[in-house]
N, C-alpha and C positions, 0 to 999 in steps of 0.2 A: 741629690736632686737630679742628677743629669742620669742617675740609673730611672727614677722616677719616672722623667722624660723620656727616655728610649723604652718603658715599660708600654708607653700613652701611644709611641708612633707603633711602635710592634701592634698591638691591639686596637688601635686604627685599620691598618693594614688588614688585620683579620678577619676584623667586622667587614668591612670593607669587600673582601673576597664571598660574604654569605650575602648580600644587600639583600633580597628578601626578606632572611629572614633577621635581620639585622631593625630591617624598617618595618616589618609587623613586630619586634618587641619596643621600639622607640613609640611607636602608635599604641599600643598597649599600655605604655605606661603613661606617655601621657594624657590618655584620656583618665586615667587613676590619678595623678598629678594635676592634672585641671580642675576637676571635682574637688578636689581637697586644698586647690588654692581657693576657690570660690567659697568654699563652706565657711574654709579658715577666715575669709574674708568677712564675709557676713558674722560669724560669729567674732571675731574679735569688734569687730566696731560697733556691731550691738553692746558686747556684755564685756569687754575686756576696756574696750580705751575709754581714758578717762570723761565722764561728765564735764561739760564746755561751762562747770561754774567754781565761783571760788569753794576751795576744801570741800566739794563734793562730797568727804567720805561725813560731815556732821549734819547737812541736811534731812531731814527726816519729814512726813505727811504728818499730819494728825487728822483720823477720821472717826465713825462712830458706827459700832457693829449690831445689828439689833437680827430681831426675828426673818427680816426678809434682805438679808445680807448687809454689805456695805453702805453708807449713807453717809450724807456732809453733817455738819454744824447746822443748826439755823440761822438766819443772818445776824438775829438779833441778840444771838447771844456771843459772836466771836471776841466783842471788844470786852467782855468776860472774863472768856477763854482766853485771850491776849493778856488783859492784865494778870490772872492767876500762878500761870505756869510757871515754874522759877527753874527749871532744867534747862532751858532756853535762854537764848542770849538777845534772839529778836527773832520776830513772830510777825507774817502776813499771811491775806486770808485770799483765795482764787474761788469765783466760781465761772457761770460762764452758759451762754446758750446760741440760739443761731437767730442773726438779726441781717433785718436788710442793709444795706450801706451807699447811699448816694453822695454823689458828687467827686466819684474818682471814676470816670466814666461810664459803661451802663451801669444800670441798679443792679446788686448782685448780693444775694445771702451769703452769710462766712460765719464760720466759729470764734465767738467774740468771749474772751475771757474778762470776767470781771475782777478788779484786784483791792485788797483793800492794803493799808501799811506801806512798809517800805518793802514791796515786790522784786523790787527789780533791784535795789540798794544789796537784799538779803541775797540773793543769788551772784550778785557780784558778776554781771555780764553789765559792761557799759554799752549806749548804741553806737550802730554803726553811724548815723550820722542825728543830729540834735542833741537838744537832753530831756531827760526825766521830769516831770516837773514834781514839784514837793509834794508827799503825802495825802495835804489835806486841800491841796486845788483840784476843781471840780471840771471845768472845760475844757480837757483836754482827752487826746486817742494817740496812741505809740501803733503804730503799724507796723508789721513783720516784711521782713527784706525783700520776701519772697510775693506776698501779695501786691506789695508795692509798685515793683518790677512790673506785675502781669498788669496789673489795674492804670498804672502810669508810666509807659517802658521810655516815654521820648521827654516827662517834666519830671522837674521835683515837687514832692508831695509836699514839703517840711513849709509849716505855716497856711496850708489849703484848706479851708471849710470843707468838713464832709459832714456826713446824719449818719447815726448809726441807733437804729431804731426809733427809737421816742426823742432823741436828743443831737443839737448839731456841735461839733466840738471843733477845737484846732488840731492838726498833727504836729505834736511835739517832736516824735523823734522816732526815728525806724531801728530797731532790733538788728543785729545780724543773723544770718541764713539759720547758723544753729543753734541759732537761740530761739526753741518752738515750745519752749514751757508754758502751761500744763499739758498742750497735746500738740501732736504732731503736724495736726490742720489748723492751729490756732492762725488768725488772718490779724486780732487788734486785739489792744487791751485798755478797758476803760477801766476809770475809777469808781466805786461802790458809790460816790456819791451823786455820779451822773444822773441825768434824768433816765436816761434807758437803765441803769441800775435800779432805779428807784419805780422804775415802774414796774419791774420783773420782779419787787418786793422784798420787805426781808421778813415777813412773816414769821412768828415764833415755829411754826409747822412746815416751814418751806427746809426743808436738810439737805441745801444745795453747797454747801459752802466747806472748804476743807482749808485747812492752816498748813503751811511749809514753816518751818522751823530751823533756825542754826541752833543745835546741840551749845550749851557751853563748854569750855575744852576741862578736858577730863570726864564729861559724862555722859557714860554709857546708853544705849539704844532703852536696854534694859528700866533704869533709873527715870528715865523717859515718859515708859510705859507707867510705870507706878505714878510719876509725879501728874500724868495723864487721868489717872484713874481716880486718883486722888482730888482733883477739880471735877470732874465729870462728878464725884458722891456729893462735891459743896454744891454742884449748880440742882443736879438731880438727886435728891437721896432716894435710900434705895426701896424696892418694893413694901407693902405690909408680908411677911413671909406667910400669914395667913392664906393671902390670896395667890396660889400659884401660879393661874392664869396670869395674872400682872406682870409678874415674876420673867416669866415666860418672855414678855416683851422687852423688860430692862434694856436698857442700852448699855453697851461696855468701848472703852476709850479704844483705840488701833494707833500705835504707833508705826512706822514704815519708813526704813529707811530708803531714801528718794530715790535712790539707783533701782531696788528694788521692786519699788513702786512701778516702774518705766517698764523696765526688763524681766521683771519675776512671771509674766503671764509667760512670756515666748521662750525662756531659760529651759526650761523640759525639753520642749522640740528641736530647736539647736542643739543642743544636746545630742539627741537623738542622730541625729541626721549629720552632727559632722561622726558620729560613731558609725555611720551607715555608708559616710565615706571613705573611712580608714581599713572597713571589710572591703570596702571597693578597690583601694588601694593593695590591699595584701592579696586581693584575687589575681590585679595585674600581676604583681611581685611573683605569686603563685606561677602565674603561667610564663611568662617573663623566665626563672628560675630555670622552668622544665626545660625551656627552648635551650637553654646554654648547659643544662645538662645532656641535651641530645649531641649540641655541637662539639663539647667532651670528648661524646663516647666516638662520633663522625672522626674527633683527630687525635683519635688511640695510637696511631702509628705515630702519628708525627710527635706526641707528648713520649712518646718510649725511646723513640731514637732522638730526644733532647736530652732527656733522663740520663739512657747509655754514652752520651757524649761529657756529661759530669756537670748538668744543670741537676737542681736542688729540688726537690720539690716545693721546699717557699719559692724559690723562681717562679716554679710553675703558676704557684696562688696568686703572685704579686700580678701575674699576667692575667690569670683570668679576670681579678679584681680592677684592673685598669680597664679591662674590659668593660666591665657590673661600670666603672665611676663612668666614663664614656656616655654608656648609652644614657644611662640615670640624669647625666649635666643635659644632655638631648633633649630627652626626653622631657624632663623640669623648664627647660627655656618654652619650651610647644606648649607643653603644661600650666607656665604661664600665663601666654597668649591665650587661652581656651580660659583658663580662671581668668581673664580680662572680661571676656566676652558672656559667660557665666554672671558674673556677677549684677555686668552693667544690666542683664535679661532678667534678674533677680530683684533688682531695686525698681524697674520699672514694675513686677507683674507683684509683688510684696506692698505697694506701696498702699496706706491705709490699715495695711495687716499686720506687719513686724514696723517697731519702732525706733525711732533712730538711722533710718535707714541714708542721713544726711553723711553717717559716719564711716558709712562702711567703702572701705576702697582695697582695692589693693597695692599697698603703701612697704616702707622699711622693713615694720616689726610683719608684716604678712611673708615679704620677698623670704624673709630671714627664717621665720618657720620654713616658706620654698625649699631653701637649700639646706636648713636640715633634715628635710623630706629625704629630700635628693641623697642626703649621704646616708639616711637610712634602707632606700633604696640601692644603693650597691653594696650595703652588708648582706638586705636581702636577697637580691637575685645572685650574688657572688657568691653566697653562704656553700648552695647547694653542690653548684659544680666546683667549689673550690671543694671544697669537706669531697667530693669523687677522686680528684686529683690528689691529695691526699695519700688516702685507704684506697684506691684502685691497685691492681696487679696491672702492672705494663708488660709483664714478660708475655703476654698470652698475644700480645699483639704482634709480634716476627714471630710467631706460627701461622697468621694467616692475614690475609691484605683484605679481607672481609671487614665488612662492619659490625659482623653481632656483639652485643654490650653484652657487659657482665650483668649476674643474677642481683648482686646493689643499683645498678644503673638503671633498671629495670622496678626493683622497688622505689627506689629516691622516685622515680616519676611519676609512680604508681601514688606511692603520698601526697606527690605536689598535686595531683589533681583530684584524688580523694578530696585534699582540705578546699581544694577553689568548690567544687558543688557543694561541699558541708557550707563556706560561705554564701555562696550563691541562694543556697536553700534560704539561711537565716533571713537575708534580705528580701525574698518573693515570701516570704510569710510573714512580714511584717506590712509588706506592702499588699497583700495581700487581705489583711487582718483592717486597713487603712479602706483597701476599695472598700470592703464591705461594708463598712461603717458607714460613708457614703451610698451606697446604696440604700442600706436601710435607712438610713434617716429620707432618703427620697419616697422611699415606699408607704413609711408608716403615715398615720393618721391623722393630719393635724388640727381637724375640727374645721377646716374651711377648703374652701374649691379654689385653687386658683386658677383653672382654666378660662380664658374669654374674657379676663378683670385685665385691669391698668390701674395704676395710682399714679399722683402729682401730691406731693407736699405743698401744703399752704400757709408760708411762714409771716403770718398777722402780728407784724415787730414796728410799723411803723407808726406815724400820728395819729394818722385817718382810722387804722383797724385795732389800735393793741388792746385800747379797751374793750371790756367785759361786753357792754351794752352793744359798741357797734358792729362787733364780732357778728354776734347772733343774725342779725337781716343779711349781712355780706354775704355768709357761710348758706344761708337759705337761696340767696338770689344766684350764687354759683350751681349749685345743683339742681334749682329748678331749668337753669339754663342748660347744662349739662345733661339732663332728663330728656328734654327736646327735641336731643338730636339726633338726626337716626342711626337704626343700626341697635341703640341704647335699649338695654332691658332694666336696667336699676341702676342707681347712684345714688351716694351717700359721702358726707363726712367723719370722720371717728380722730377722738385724740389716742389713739394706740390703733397698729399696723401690726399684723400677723407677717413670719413669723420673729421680727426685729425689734418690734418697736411696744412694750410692755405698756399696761397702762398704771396709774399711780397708785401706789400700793401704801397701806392704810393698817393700824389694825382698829379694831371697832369693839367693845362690849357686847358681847350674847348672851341676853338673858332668856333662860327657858323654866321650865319645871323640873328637867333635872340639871342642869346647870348653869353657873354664872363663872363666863371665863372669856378671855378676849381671842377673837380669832383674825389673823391675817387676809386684809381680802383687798381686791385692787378692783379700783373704780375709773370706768372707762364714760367719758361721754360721747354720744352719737348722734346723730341725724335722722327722721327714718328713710329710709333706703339704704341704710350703709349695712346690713346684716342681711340683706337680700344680696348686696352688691360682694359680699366678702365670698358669700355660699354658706353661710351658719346653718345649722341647725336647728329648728324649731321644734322641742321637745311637746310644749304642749303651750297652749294659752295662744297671742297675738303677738306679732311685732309691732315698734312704735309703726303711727300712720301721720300723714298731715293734719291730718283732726284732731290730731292732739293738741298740735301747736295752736291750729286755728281758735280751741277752745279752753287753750290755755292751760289743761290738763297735768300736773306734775308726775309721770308713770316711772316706772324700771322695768327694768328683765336682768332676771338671775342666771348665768351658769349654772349644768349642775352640780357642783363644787361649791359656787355659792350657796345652792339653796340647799345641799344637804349640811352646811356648815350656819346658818344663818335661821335653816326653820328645819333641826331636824328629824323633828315630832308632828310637821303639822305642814299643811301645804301653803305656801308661800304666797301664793296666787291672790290676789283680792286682800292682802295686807299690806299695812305700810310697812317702807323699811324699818329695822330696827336699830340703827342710828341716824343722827341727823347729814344731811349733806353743807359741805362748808357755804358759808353763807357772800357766794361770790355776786349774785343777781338777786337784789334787793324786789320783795314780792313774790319771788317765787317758793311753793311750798318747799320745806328741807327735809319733811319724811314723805318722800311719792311711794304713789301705791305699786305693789307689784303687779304686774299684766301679764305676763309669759315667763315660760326657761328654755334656756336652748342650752346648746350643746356645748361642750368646753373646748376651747379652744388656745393654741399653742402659742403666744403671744413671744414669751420670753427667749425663743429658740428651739428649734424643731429638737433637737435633743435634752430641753426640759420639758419639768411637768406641767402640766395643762393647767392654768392661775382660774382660783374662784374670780370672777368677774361678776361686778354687779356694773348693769348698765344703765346710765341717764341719759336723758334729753340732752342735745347739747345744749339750749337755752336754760336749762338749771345748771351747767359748770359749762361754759365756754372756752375752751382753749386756748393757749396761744399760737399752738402747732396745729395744723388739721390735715389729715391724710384725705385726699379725695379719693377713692374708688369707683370705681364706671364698669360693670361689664355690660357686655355685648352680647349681638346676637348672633357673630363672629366675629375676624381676625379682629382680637382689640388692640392688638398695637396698631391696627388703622385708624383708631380714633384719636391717637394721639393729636394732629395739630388741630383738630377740631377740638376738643378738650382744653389746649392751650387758647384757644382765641374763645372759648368762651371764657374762661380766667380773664382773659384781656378786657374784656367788654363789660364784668362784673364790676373792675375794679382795674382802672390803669396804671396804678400806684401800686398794684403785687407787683412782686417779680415774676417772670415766667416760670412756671415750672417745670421740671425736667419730669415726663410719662416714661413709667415703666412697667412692665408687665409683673404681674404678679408672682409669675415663673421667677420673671429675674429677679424678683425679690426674694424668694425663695432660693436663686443660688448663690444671691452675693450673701444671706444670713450662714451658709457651710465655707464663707471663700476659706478662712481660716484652714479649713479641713480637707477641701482643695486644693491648699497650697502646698498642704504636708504632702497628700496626695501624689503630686506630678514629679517633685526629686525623688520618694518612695519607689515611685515605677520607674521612674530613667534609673536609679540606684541600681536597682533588681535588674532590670532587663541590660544595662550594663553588665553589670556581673554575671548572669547568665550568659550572656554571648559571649562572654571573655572564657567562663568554665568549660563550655563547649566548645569553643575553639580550640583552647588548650585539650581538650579530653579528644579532639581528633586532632592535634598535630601529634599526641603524643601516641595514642593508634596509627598512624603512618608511619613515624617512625620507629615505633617496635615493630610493626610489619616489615617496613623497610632492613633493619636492622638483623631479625630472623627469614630474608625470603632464602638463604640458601639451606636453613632448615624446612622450610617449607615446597621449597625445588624438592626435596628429597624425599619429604610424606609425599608429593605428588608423583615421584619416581617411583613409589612401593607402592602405589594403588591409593593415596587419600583421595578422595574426588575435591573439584576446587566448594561443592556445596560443605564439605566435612571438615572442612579447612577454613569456610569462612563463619561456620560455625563454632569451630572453637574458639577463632580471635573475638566473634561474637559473645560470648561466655566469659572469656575474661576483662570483656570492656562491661560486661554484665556485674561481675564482681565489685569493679571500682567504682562504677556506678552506685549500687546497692552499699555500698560500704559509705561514698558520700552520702548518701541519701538521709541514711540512718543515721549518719552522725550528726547531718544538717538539722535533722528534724529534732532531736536532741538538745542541740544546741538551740533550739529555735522554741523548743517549748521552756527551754529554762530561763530564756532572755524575755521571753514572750510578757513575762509579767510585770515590763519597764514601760508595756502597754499600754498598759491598762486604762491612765486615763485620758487613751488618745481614741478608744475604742468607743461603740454603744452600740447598746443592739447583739453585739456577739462577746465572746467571751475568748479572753488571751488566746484560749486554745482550742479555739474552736477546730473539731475535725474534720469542716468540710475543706476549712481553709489549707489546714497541714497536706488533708488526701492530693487535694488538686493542686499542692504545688509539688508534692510526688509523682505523681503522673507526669505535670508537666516538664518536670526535669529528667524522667526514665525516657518519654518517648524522644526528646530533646535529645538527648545521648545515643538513643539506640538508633536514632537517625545517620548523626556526623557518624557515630560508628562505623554502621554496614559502608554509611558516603565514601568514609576512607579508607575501608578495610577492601575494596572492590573495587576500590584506584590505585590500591596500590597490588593487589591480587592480580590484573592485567598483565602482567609480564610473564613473557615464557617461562618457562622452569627450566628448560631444556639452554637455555640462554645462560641462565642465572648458576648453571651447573660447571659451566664452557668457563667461568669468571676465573677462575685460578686456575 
């Protein structure tokens, strides 16, 4: 132990006598050390600590997978699905929408989940303050810790009248902070059998509703799914196999286990990206490494006249390595303060995007990966100048009190900085392959103008508006008012928002002359003005007018997706639809006639496809959601508080809406891709400036190291242009030798991309060229910078040295 200790003050002392370069390898690492505690942080408290419910690992969803993805239960059939299943030990059903909520200070829309069973029994999280009430009592609301707080910071809620939509309930009982089940914005959780449940329907066609399940012990995920699939054939049997078309639409059972469920969207990109820290981390190491191989070869004398006194050469390792642990303990403690600060800039600018984010800290099990960072950190930087110390020749050192290193000395650096730009490469071509996806997805197409628009959400959840009937004149007397104001060149209402917010997706029976099969198509209703107001396309025919409404008229407009799917032998125009519309507004026709087509537009996400759309009145299907849109005749975010006070004056019973520009609705639909985005580029451009620094300290000092070689070409006639063209040439080499390796490495990793990518292709070669470029001129920059600072000295000087 106490050799141990005298190894740690010696190698104190050492570092100690280099402090420059001592403190650019401690800042090196931990800026690699900070990143990888930040990552480790987020990533372990997403996807590693445990779920805040009992036995977590037997919870599982049950959902329903059809033609147009994912979908709930119908309301009316869970208590079914509850009784049928027998893989299950106990069974609750969640669904859930966004309702206004008065009486806990201003009126304020929140994510209200609706639950049916023992919810909150089954997941085994007790509240933090009240209780539960029983199953099948109907007047009650459980509020979340966190809304609580905001909505009531100076009373207590527990026994306070509130309204949450159509219904006024008691507060039972407040949730604690992490308990945010089924989503991470949930604000209340009412019972199915509420008036606001009951008003939001359980319609056999409403497939809003999903089951949580505790597994019985012993059985499998797997057994699950069968015992799933198995009820889904008694409730629904299965197609006529005749009809393929049918067939096509089946519904098939989803079981999921509930961690997965949470975490399986974002598990790829954590992934990714703490992989993207650990190259960030070996880039430090990389250059880190060199620097202590330079400092080596700097104390060739003094390692030989240690040697010749009858130290060991393990002596020597033990010392470099107390060295490597030194700076790495350093460096790791800085490293964690920066992963402090990291993280906490992570949960704020993530939040809404990565889930879980209540979990992530950095705690024990983070510190603990920390410092085995740390210790892997001085295997690796110690690796290199130990392994010198080693296999180096001391004797060459009492032949001359010069610095030149040996021909290993010279390669070992040569490698560590080859492998930092073959790193550095991997990461700017991935981030690289990240911007452009962004980009394109900004550039292309997406069937609508958002320049000069605004939207407000208009969430019609309360007494006065939730019905069908009263909807219609509100939604009318908002946009006439809205219309009025100046500045305004069109305004409409729509239940689907480009490019976030989908409208309700359906399949329908198309019968033609040459076939009879069903086709998927989503059904949007609108206002008229809301497709003047979005920038749609009008292909051919009319858009809706007020004279419709005045005269009662039942009309649509088809996409053209719709109408090559819906008529597509015959022109659409001047027909009724060919299925009925749900029969929500008693009196009005349910096959309206077609009047125009326009253009397809990108509802589901700028990087999906364009959805067949068939459009109605909004007075034939009423919403309960309605997006207002307004453009202008310029800046439209200056119409916002006018916008809101006409909302006020329709109806002083909405909530206000929050206006945003259509832009920004367009960046918050990529935030996700955004998000990967900004560690992608700080990753890379990290790593590059670490490669590059290292690729010129390590040019300085082989320049350094040979200038009495170089005194001497310039004694024999080299000129200093001949001279700095060669050191030029051989930083040309390492360069060129990173480059190719990186890109290498970067097209065979490239394909872990793929479905982070759109638009370009893993290996796209504009993206590879230009991050070859950009790391050649990068290099041949710091080069010449150091080859010509350090060329500045006499020769005549440098000759006089011995």
């Amino acid at each position: 132990m106490s050799g141990f200790l005298y190894d740690l003050r010696l190698g104190a002392r050492s570092l100690l006598a280099t402090r420059w370069t001592t403190a650019a390898a401690v800042l090196i690492l931990a800026l690699g050390t900070g990143v990888n505690t930040s990552v480790l942080a987020v990533a372990y408290g997403i996807l590693l600590r445990p779920l805040p419910y009992a036995e977590p690992s037997r919870l599982v969803v049950v959902a329903l997978q059809g033609e147009g993805g994912e979908s709930g239960l119908p309301g009316a059939e869970v208590d079914e699905w509850r009784q049928r299943l027998r893989a299950v030990e106990r069974v609750a059903a969640y669904s859930g929408g966004e309702f206004t909520v008065r009486g806990l200070g201003e009126p304020r829309v929140v994510r209200v989940a609706l639950v049916k069973g023992d919810f909150f029994g089954l997941l085994g999280v007790p509240p933090e303050r009240g209780r539960v009430p029983a199953a099948d009592a109907e007047d009650w609301v459980v509020l979340g810790s966190s809304f609580a707080r905001r909505a009531l910071p100076d009373a207590g809620a527990l026994g306070r009248y509130v309204t949450v939509g159509q219904g006024a309930y008691t507060v039972a009982a407040v949730m604690p902070g992490r308990f945010t089940f089924p989503w991470d914005e949930v604000s209340a959780w009412l019972p199915t059998s509420s008036r606001t449940a009951l008003a939001v329907g359980e319609r056999r066609e409403a497939r809003s509703f999903r089951l949580v399940a505790r597994l019985k012990a012993g059985v499998s995920v797997e057994q699950a799914r069968e015992d799933a699939a198995r009820v889904l054939r008694e409730i629904h049997p299965p197609a006529n196999a005749k009809d393929p078309g049918a067939k096509r639409f089946e519904l098939r059972a989803v079981v999921t286990p509930l961690e997965q469920v949470l975490t399986g969207r974002v598990r790829p990109i954590l992934s990714v990206l703490l992989a993207a820290a650990i190259i960030v981390l070996l880039v430090s190491c990389g250059n880190v490494a060199s620097l202590f191989v330079g400092r080596a070869v700097m104390r060739r004398h003094h390692l030989a006249v240690r040697l010749a006194l009858g130290a060991s050469r393990w002596r020597l390792v033990r010392e470099i390595l107390a060295e490597s642990l030194l700076v790495a303990a350093t460096a790791s403690v800085a490293g964690v303060w920066i992963g402090f600060a990291l993280v906490r800039l992570v949960v704020r600018a993530a939040a809404g995007v990565l889930p879980r984010l209540d979990a992530v800290a950095v705690d024990l099990p983070v510190l603990a990966a920390s410092a085995a960072v740390a210790f892997l950190i001085t295997l690796l930087c110690g690796a290199a100048p130990a392994l010198h110390a080693v296999r180096a020749d001391f004797a060459g050192a009492f032949r001359t009190q010069g610095a030149t290193s040996s021909r290993p000395a010279r390669r070992l650096r040569a490698v560590l900085v080859v492998s930092q730009i073959a790193l550095a490469i991997v990461l700017l071509a991935g981030a690289g392959l990240v911007t452009r996806t962004v980009v394109k997805l900004l550039e292309q197409a997406s069937g609508f103008q958002p320049g000069r628009a605004v939207t407000a959400r208009l969430v019609m959840s309360d007494t006065t508006t939730f019905s069908a009937t009263s909807r219609i004149p509100l939604v009318r007397d908002v946009t006439e008012r809205v219309r009025r104001l100046p500045g305004v060149e069109a305004a409409g209402v729509g239940s689907a928002l480009p490019p976030r917010v989908a409208p309700l997706m359906m399949g329908v029976r198309v019968k033609t002359e040459r076939s009879d099969e069903f086709q998927a198509i989503t059904l949007a209703s609108v206002t008229p003005g809301y497709l003047q107001a979005i920038g749609a396309r009008l292909v051919r025919g009319r858009l809706f007018q007020e004279a419709d409404l005045d005269m009662g008229r039942s009309v649509a407009l088809l996409s053209e997706s719709a109408a090559k799917h819906l008529s597509p032998s015959k022109d659409a125009i001047g027909r009724p639809l060919v299925f009925p519309l749900p029969p929500v507004v008693a009196g009005r026709n349910r096959k309206p006639e077609v009047i125009g087509i326009v253009g397809d537009i990108k509802y589901a996400g700028l990087d999906s496809k364009s959805l067949a759309t068939v459009y109605v009145l909004w007075a034939d299907l009423p919403a309960g959601l309605g997006h207002l849109v307004v453009r202008g005749a310029g800046d439209a975010a200056a119409l916002a508080p006018s916008v809101q006070r006409a909302v006020r004056e329709a109806d002083p019973a909405l909530p206000v809406p929050e206006v945003k520009t259509l832009d920004d609705e367009i960046l918050d639909s990529i935030r996700d891709r955004r998000l990967r985005l900004f560690p992608a580029l700080g990753f890379a451009i990290l790593a590059l400036s670490v490669a590059l620094l290292g690729l010129s300290a390590s040019m300085s000092r082989a320049v350094a190291e040979r200038r009495r070689e170089l005194a001497i070409r310039g004694a024999l006639g080299a000129t200093p242009g001949r001279t700095l063209r060669m050191i030029l040439e051989e930083a040309a080499v390492v360069t060129g030798l990173g480059v190719a390796v990186g890109l290498g490495a970067a097209a065979a990793l490239s394909r872990t991309l793929t479905q982070f990518v759109y638009g370009v292709t893993p290996y796209d070669p504009a993206t590879f060229a230009s991050v070859a470029l950009l790391v050649t001129v990068g290099a041949t920059a710091v080069s010449y910078v150091a080859a010509r600072r350090t060329l500045r000295i006499n020769p005549l000087e440098l000759l006089r040295e011995n």
